[in-house]
mmCIF file of the N, C-alpha and C atoms, coordinates in Angstrom:
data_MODEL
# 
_entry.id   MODEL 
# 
loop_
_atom_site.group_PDB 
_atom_site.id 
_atom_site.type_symbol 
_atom_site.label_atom_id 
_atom_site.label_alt_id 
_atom_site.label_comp_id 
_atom_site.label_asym_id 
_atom_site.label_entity_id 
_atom_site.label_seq_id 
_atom_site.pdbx_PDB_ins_code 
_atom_site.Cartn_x 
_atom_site.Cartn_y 
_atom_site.Cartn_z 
_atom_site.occupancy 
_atom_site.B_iso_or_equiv 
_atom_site.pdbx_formal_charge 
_atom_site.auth_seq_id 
_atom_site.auth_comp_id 
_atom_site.auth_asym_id 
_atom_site.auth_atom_id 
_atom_site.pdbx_PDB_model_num 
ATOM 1   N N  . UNK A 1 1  ? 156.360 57.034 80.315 1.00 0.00 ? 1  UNK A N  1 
ATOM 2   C CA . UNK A 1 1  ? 156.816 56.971 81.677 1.00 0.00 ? 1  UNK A CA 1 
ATOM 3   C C  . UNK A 1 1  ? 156.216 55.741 82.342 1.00 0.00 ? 1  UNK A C  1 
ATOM 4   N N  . UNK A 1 2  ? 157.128 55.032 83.181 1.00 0.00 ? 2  UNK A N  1 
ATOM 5   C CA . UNK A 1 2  ? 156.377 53.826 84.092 1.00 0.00 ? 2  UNK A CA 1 
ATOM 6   C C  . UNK A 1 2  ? 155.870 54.423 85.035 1.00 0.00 ? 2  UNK A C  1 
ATOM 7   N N  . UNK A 1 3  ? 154.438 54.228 85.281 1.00 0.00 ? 3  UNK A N  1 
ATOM 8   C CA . UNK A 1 3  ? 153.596 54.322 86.793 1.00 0.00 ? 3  UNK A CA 1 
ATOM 9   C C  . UNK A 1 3  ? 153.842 53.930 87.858 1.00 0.00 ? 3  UNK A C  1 
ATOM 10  N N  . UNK A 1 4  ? 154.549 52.402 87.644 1.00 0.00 ? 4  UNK A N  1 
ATOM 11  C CA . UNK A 1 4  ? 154.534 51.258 88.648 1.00 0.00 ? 4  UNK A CA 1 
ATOM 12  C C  . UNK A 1 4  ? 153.379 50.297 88.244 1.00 0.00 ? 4  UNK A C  1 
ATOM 13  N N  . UNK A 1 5  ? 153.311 49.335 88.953 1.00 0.00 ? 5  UNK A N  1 
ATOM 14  C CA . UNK A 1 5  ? 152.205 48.616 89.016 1.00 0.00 ? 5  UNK A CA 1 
ATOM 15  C C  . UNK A 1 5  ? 151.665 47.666 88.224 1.00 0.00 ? 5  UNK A C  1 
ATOM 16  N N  . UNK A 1 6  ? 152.649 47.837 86.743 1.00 0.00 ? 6  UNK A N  1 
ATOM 17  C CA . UNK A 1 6  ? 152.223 47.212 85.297 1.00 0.00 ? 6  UNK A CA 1 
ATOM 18  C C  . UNK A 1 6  ? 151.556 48.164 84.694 1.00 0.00 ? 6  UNK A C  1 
ATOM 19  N N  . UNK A 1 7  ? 151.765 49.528 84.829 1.00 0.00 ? 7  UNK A N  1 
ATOM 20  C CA . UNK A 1 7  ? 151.279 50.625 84.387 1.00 0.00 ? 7  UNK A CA 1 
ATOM 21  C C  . UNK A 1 7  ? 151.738 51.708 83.948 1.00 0.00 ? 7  UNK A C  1 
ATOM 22  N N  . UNK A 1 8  ? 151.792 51.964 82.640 1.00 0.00 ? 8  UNK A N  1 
ATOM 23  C CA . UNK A 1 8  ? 152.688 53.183 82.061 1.00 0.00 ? 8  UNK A CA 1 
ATOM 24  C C  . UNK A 1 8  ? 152.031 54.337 81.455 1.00 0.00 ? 8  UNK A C  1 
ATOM 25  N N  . UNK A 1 9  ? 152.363 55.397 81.084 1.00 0.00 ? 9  UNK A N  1 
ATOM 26  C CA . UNK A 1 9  ? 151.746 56.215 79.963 1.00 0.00 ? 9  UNK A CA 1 
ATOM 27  C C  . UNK A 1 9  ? 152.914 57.249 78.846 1.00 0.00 ? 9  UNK A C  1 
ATOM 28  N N  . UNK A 1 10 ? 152.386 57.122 77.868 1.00 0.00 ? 10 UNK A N  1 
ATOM 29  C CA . UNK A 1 10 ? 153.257 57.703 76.982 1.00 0.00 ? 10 UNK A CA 1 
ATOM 30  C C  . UNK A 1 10 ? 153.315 58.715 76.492 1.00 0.00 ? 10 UNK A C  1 
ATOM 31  N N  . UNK A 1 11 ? 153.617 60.152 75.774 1.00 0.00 ? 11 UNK A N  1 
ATOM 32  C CA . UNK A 1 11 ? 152.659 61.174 75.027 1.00 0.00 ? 11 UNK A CA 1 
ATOM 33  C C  . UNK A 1 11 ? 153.891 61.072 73.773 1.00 0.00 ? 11 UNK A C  1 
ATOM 34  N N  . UNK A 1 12 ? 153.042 61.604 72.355 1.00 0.00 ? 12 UNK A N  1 
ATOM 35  C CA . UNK A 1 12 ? 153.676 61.385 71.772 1.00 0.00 ? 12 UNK A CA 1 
ATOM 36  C C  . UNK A 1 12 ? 153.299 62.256 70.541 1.00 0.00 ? 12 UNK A C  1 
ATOM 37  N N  . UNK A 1 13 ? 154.261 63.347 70.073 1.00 0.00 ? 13 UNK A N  1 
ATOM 38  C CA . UNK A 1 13 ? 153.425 64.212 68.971 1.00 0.00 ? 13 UNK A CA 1 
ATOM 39  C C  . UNK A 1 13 ? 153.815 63.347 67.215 1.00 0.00 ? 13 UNK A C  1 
ATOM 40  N N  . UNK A 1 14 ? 152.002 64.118 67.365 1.00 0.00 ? 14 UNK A N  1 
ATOM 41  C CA . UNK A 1 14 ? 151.936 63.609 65.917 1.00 0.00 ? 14 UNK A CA 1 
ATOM 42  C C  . UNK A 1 14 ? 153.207 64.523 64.889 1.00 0.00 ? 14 UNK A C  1 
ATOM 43  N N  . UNK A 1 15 ? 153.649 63.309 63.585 1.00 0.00 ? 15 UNK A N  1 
ATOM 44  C CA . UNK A 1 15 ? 154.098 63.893 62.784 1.00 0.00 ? 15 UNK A CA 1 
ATOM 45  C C  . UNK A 1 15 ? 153.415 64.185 61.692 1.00 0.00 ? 15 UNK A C  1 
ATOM 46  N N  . UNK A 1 16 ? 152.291 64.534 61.543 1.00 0.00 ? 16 UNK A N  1 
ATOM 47  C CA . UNK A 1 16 ? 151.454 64.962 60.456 1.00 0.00 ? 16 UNK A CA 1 
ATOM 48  C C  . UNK A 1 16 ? 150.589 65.780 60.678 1.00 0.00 ? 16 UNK A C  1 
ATOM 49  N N  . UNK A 1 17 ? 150.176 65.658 62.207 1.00 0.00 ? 17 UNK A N  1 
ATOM 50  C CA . UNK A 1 17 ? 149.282 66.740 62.358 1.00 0.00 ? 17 UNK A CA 1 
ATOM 51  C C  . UNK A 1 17 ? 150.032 67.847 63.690 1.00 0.00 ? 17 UNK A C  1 
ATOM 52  N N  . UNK A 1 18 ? 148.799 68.644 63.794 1.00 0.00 ? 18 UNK A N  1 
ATOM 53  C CA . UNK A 1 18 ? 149.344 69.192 65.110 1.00 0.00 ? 18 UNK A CA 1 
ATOM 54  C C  . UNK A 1 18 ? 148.674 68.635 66.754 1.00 0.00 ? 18 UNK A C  1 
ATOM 55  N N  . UNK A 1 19 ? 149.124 67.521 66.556 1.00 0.00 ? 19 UNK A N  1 
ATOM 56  C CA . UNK A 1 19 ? 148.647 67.029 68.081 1.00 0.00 ? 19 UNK A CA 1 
ATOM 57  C C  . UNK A 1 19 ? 149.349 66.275 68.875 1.00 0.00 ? 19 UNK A C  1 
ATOM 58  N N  . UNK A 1 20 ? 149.154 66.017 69.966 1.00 0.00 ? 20 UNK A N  1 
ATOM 59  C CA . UNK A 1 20 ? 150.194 64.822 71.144 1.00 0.00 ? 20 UNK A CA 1 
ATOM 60  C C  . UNK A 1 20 ? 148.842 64.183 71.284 1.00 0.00 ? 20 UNK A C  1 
ATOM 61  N N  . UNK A 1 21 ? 149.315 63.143 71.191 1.00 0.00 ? 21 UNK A N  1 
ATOM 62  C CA . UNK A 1 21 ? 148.856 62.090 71.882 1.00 0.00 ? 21 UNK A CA 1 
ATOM 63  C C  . UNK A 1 21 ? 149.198 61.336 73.138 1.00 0.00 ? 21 UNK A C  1 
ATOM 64  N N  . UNK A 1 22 ? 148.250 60.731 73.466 1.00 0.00 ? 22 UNK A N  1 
ATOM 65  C CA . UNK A 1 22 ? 148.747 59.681 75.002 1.00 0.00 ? 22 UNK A CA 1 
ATOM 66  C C  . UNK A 1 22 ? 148.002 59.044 74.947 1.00 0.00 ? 22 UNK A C  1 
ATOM 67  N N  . UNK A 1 23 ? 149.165 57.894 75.096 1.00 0.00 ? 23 UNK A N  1 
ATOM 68  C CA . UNK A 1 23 ? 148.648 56.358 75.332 1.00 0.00 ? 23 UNK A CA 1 
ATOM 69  C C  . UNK A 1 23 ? 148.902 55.927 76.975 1.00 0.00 ? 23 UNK A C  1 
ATOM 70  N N  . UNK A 1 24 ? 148.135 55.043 77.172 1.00 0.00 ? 24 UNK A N  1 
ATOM 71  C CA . UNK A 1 24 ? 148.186 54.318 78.620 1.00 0.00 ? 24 UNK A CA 1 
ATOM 72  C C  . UNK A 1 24 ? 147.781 52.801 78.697 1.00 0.00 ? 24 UNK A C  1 
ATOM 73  N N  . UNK A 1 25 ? 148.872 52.318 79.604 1.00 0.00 ? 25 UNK A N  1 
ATOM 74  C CA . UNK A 1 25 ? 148.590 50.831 79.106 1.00 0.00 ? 25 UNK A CA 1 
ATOM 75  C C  . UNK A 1 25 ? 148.287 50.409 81.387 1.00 0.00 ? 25 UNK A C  1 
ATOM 76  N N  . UNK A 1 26 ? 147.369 49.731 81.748 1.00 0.00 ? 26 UNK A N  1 
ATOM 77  C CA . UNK A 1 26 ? 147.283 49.650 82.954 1.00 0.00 ? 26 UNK A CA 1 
ATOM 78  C C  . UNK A 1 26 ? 146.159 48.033 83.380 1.00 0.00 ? 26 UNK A C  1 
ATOM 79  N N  . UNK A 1 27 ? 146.072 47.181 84.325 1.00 0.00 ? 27 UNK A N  1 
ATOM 80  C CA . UNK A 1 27 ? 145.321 46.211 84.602 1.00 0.00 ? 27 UNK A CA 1 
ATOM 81  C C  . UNK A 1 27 ? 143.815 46.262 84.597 1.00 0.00 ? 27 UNK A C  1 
ATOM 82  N N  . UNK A 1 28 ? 143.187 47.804 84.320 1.00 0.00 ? 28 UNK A N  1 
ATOM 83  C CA . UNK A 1 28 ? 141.723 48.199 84.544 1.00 0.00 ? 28 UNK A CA 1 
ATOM 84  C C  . UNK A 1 28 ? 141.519 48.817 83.574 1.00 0.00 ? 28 UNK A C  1 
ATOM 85  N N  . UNK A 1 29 ? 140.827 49.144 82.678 1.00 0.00 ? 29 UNK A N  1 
ATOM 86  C CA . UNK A 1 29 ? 140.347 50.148 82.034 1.00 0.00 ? 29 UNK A CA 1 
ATOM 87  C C  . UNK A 1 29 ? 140.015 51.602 82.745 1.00 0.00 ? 29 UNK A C  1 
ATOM 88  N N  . UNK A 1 30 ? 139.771 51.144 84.281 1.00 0.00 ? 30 UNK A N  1 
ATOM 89  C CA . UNK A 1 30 ? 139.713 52.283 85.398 1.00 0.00 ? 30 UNK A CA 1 
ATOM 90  C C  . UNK A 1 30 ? 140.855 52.829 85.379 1.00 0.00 ? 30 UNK A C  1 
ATOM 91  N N  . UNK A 1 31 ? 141.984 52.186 85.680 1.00 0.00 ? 31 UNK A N  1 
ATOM 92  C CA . UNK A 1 31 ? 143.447 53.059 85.747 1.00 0.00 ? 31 UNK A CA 1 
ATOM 93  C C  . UNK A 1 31 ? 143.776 53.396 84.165 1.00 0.00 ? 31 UNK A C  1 
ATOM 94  N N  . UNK A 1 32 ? 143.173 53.123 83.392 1.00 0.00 ? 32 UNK A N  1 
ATOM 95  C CA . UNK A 1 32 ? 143.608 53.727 82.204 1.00 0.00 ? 32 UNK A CA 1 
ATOM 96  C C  . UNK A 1 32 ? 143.351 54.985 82.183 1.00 0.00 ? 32 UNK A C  1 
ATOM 97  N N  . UNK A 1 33 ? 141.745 54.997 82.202 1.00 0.00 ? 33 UNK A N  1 
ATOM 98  C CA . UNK A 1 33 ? 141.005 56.047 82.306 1.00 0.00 ? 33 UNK A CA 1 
ATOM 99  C C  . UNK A 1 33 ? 141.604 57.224 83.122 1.00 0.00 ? 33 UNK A C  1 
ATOM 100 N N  . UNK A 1 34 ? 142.117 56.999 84.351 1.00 0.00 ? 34 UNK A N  1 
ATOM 101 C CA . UNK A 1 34 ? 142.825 57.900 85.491 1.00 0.00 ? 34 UNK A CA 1 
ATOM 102 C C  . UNK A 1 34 ? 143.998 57.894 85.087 1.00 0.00 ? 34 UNK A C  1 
ATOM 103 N N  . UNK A 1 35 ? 144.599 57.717 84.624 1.00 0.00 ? 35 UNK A N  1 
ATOM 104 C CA . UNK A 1 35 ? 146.346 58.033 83.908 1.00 0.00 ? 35 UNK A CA 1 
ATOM 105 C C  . UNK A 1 35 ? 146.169 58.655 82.819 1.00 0.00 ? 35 UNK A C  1 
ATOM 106 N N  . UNK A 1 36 ? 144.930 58.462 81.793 1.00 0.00 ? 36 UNK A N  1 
ATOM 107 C CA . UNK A 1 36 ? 144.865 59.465 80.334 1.00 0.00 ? 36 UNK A CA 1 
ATOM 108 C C  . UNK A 1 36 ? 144.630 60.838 80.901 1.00 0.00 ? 36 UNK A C  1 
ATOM 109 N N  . UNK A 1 37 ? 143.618 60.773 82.165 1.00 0.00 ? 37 UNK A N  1 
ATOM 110 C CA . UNK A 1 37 ? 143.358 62.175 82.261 1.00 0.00 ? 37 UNK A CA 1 
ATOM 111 C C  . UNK A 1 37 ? 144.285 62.757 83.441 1.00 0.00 ? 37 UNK A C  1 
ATOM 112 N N  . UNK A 1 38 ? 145.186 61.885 84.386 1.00 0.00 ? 38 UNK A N  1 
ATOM 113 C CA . UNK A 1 38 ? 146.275 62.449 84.785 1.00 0.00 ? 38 UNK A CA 1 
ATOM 114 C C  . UNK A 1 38 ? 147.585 63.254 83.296 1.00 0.00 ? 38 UNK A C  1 
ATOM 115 N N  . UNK A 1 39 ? 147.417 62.176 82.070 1.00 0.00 ? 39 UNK A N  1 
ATOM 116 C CA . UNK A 1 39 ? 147.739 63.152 80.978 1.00 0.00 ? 39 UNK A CA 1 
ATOM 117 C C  . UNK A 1 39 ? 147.648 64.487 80.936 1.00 0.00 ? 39 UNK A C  1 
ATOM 118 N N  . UNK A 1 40 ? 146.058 64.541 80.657 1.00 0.00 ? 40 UNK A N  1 
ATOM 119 C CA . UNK A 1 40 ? 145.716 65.643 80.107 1.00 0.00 ? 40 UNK A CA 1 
ATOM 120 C C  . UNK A 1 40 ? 145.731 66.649 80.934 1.00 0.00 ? 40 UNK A C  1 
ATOM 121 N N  . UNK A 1 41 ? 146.049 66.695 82.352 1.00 0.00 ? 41 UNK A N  1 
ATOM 122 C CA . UNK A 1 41 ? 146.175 67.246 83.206 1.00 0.00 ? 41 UNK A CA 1 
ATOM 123 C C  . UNK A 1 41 ? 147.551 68.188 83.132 1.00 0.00 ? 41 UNK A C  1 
ATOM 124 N N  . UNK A 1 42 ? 148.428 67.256 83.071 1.00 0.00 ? 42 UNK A N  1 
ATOM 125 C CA . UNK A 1 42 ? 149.776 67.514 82.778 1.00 0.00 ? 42 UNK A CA 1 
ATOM 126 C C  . UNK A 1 42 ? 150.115 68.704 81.860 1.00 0.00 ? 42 UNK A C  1 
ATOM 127 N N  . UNK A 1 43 ? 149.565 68.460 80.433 1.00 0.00 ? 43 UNK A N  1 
ATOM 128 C CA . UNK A 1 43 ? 149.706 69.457 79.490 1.00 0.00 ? 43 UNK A CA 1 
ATOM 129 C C  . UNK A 1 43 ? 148.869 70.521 79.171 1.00 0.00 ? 43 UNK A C  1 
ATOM 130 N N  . UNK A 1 44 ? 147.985 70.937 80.131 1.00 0.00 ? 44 UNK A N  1 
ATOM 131 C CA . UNK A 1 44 ? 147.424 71.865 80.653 1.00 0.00 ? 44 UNK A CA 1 
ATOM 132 C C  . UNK A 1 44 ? 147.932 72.890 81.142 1.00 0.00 ? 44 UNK A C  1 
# 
């Protein structure tokens, strides 16, 4: 999904194991950080 800003995040299940992943791509390592765990929030 686009954030805005130059900032996206992705989730994405593994095909080998049993997991999703999420990626986040953003200008800070700060907004990374706050969009992975807006993630993990999500699939909660």
């Amino acid at each position: 999904y686009i954030l805005g800003d130059n900032e996206w995040i992705l989730f994405r299940f593994s095909g080998t194991e049993p997991l999703l992943r999420i990626y986040s791509e953003a200008p800070s390592n700060e907004r990374v950080r706050k969009n992975l765990n807006f993630g993990r929030s999500i699939i909660k």
